[in-house]
C-alpha positions as CSV (number, residue, x, y, z in Angstrom):
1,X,4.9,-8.4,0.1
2,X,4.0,-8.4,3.4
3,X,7.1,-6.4,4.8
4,X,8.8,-2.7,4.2
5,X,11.8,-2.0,5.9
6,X,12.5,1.6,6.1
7,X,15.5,3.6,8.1
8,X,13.7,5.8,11.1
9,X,13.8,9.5,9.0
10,X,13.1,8.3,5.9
11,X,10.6,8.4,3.3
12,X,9.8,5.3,1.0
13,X,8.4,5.0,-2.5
14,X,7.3,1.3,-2.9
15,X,5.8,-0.4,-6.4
16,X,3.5,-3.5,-6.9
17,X,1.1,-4.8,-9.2
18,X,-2.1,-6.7,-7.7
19,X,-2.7,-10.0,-9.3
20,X,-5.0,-12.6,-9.6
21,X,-5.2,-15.8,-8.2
22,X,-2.7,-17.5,-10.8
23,X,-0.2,-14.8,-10.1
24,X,-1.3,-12.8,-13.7
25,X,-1.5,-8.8,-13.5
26,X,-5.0,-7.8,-13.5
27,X,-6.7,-5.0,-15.9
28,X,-8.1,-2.9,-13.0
29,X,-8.6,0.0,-15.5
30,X,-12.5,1.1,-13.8
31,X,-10.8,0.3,-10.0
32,X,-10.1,2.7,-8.0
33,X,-7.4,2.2,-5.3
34,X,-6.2,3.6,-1.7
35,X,-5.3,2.9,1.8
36,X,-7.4,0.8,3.9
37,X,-6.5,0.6,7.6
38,X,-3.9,2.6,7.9
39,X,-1.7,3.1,11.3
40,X,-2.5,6.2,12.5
41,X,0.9,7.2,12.8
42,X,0.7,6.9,8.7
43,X,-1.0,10.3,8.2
44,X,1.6,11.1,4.9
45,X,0.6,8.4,2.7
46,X,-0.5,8.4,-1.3
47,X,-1.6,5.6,-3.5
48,X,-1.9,5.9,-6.9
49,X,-1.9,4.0,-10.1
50,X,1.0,3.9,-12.6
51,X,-0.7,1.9,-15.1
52,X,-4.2,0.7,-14.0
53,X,-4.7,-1.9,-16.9
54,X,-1.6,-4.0,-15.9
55,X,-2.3,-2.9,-12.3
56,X,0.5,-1.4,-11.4
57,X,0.7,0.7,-8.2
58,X,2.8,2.8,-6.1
59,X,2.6,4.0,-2.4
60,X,4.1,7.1,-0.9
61,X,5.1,7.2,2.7
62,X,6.0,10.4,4.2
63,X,8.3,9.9,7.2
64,X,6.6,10.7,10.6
65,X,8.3,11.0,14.2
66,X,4.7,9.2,15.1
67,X,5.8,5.7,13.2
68,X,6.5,3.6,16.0
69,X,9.9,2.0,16.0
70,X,10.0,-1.9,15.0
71,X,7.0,-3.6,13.2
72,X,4.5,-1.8,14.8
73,X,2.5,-0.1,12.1
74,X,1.0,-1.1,8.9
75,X,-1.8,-0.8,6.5
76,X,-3.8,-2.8,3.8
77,X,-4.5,-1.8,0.3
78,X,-8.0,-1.8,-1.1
79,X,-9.0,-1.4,-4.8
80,X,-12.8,-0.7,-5.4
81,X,-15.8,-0.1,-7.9
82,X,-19.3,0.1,-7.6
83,X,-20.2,-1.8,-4.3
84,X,-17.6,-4.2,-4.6
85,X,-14.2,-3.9,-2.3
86,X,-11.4,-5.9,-1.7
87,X,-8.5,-5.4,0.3
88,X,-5.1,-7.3,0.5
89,X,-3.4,-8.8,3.7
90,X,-1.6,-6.4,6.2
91,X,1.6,-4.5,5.1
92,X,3.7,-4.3,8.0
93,X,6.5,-1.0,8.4
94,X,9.3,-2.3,10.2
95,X,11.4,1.0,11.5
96,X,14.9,0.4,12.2
């Protein structure tokens, strides 16, 4: 997912697992994981875990007048422990 499509006024609610390189869910069960980069028209976000040892996530966006219109915006995600980070590629918002 690279993408979101959202209506200008609304809110979105988005799920995802990260996985490996073979495409298998990972057990990310000591990982924490949050927004990295965000736009700084994204100032309503959450990330959380749903279930951490398949690692399934889901992000909150709170609409904002400030979200630029078209696919101007976006953020990564980044999962973390101890010293070691990695984030994933850019998730665009594209308002219509």
């Amino acid at each position: 997912m690279n993408e979101i499509t959202i209506n200008r006024g609304s809110d979105v609610t988005l799920t995802g697992s990260w996985r490996d390189e073979t495409g298998e869910p990972m057990d990310l069960r000591d990982w924490n994981i949050s927004a990295f980069q965000p736009h700084p028209s994204i100032s309503g976000m959450t990330v959380e875990w749903l279930d951490a040892s398949t690692a399934r996530y889901r992000v909150y966006i709170e609409w904002s007048d400030q979200i630029p219109h078209g696919k101007m915006a976006g953020f990564r995600l980044r999962i973390s422990k101890d010293n070691a980070e990695v984030s994933s590629p850019k998730i665009w918002i594209n308002v219509t």
